[in-house]
N, C-alpha and C positions, 0 to 999 in steps of 0.2 A: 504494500500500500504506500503510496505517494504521501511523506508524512509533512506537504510545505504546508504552514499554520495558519499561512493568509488563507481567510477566505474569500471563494468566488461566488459572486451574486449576479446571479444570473441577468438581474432586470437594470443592472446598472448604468445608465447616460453614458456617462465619461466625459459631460458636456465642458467645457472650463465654464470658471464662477466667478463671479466679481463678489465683492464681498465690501462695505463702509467702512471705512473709519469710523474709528481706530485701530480698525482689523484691516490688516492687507495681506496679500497671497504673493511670494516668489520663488519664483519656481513650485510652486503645488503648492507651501507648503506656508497654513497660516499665522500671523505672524499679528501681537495684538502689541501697539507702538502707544507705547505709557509715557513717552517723555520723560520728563524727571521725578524717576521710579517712586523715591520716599513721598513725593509730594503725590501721585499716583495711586500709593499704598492705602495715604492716610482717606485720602477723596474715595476710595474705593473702601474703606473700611466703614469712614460716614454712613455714603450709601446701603452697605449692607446691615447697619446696627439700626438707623431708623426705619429701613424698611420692615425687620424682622418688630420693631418698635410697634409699628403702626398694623402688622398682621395680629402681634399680642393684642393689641387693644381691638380689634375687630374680634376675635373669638368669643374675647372676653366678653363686649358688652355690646356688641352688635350684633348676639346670635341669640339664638331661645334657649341652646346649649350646645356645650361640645364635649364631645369623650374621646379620649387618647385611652385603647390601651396596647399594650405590650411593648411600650418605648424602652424601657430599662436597656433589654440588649442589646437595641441600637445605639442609645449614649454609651454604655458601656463601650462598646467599640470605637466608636469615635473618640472619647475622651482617653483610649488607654496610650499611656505616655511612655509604651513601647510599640506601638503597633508600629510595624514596617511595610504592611498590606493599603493596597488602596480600596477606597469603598466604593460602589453601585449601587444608587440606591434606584429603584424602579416602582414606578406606581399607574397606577388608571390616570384618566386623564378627562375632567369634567368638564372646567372651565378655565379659563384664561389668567383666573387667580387663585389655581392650585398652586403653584407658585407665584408667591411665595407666602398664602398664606399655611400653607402647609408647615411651613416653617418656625411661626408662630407658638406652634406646640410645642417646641424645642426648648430647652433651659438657656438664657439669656449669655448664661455664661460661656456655652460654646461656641456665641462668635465673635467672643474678645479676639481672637484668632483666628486671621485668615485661613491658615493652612488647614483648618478644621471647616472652612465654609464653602460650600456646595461650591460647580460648576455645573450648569446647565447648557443645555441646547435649546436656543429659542428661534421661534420660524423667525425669518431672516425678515419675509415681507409685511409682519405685525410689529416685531419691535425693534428694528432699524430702518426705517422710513424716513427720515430728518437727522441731522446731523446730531440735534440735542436728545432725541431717542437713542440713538446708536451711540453719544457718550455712556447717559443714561445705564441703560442696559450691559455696557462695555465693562462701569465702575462696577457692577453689580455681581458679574462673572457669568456674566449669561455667552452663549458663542453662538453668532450667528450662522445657521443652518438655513440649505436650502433644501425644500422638502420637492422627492425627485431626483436631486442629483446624487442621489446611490451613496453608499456607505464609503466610500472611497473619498468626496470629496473633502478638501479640507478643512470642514468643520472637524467632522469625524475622525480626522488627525490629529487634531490639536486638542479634544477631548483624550485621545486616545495618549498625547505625550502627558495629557493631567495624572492622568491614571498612574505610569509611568515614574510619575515622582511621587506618589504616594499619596494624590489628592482625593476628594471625594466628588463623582461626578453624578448625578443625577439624570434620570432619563424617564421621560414616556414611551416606551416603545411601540403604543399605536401609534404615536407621530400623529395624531388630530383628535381632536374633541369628541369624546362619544357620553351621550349622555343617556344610552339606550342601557338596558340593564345588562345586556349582552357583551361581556370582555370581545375586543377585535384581536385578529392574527397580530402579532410581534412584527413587527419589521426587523430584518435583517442587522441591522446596526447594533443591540443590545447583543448579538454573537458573536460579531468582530470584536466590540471592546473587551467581552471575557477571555475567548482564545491569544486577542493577540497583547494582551497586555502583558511585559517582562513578569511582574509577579502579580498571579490571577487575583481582581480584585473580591472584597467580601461583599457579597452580592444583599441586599436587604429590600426585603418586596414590601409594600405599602398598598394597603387600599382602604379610601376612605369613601364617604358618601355626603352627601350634603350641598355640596360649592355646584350643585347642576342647578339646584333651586336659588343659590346666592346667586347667581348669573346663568339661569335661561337664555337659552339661542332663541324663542321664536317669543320674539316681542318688540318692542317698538326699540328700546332706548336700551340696547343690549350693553354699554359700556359703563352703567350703572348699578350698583351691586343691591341687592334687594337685603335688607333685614330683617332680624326674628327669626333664622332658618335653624334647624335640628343637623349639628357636626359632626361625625363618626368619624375618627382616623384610628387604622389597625395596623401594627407593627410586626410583619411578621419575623421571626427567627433567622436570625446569620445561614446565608447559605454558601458553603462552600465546595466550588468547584474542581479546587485542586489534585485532587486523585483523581478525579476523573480527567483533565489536562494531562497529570502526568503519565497516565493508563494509553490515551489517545495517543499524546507524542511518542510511546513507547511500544504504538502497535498492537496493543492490546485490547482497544477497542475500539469504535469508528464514527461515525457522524448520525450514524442512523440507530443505535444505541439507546434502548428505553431507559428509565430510570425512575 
């Protein structure tokens, strides 16, 4: 068996991508242009403390109620001040402010630090549209994705080098809004990041309920968040892939593999 790690996605474009600023691409390969880093750091730490500020106070006191449960082993992981593994975390995908109010349930004190705070993928054409979006979203660690151009393109790389340094990358893997009760097919990308990331990250599956009623698609003023809604977020258990990577690169067992 042919054991190269890349995968191949059959439905792939290959189209080249332009991508805003403060992201640029040379040669493939994305490239986010912070200027004067420490001053970059602090504007981007801003960003992500009061946004996680302003998602706390929406649960809090703009909901009917919210329940978190089974967070523990997720901060536990995150907060362990040996971990060398990168995290994924993966969840449904309801509304446009699952992130980050998702995030809000989280203890205040994990985003003293950046290195502990999320990277996402955000569709390219919602939130980099205008220069002050694509700062915006740039300080925030979001990476603008084009949805369509295949797991290959350099979003998907530059998530992929987060990983790589041991960051925490977060993903939808329906890639669009479903507020049908019905889970959609994965896309492709959530299996790139796992195989080919140097050390296989700790994968953490999310699913919550609620943020479809905070922001319904069929109504008039969709960009408006409704309040008084009922919150579920569930944290499922660390899953880890690593035997099963090391079984695969060792031939021992193959892509089509149940489990």
């Amino acid at each position: 068996m042919n054991k190269n790690f890349k995968m191949k996605e059959p439905y792939s474009t290959f189209k080249p991508v332009e991508v805003p600023l403060p992201y640029y691409v040379d040669h493939g390969k994305m490239i986010l242009k912070t200027g004067t880093k420490p001053l970059w750091n602090f504007a981007s730490w801003c960003i992500i403390t009061s946004t996680v500020l302003v998602s706390k106070f929406f649960l809090k006191f703009c909901t009917s109620s919210y329940n978190v449960y089974n967070q523990e082993p997720f901060i536990k992981t995150l907060m362990d001040p040996n971990r060398t593994r990168p995290i994924l975390t993966v969840a449904n995908h309801l509304s446009t402010l699952d992130d980050p109010l998702l995030w809000g349930s989280i203890p205040f004190k994990n985003f003293l630090s950046r290195h502990r705070t999320r990277w996402t993928l955000g569709a390219q054409e919602i939130c980099f549209t205008t220069p002050k979006l694509s700062n915006f979203f740039a300080l925030g660690q979001v990476i603008p994705t084009i949805r369509g151009a295949g797991i290959y393109q350099p979003a998907m790389n530059f998530a992929l080098e987060r990983l790589n340094e041991g960051r925490w990358i977060h993903i939808f893997p329906e890639a669009k809004i479903n507020q049908t009760t019905e889970l959609i097919y994965f896309k492709w990308g959530i299996g790139r990041l796992i195989m080919e990331s140097i050390n296989p990250p700790i994968v953490i599956p999310i699913w919550h309920k609620g943020f479809e009623k905070v922001m319904p698609k069929e109504r008039d003023h969709t960009w408006i968040p409704l309040f008084g809604k009922n919150i579920v977020i569930v944290y499922g258990d660390p899953i880890d892939f690593k035997d099963i990577l090391i079984n695969y690169r060792a031939g021992k067992t193959d892509e089509a593999t149940n489990y």
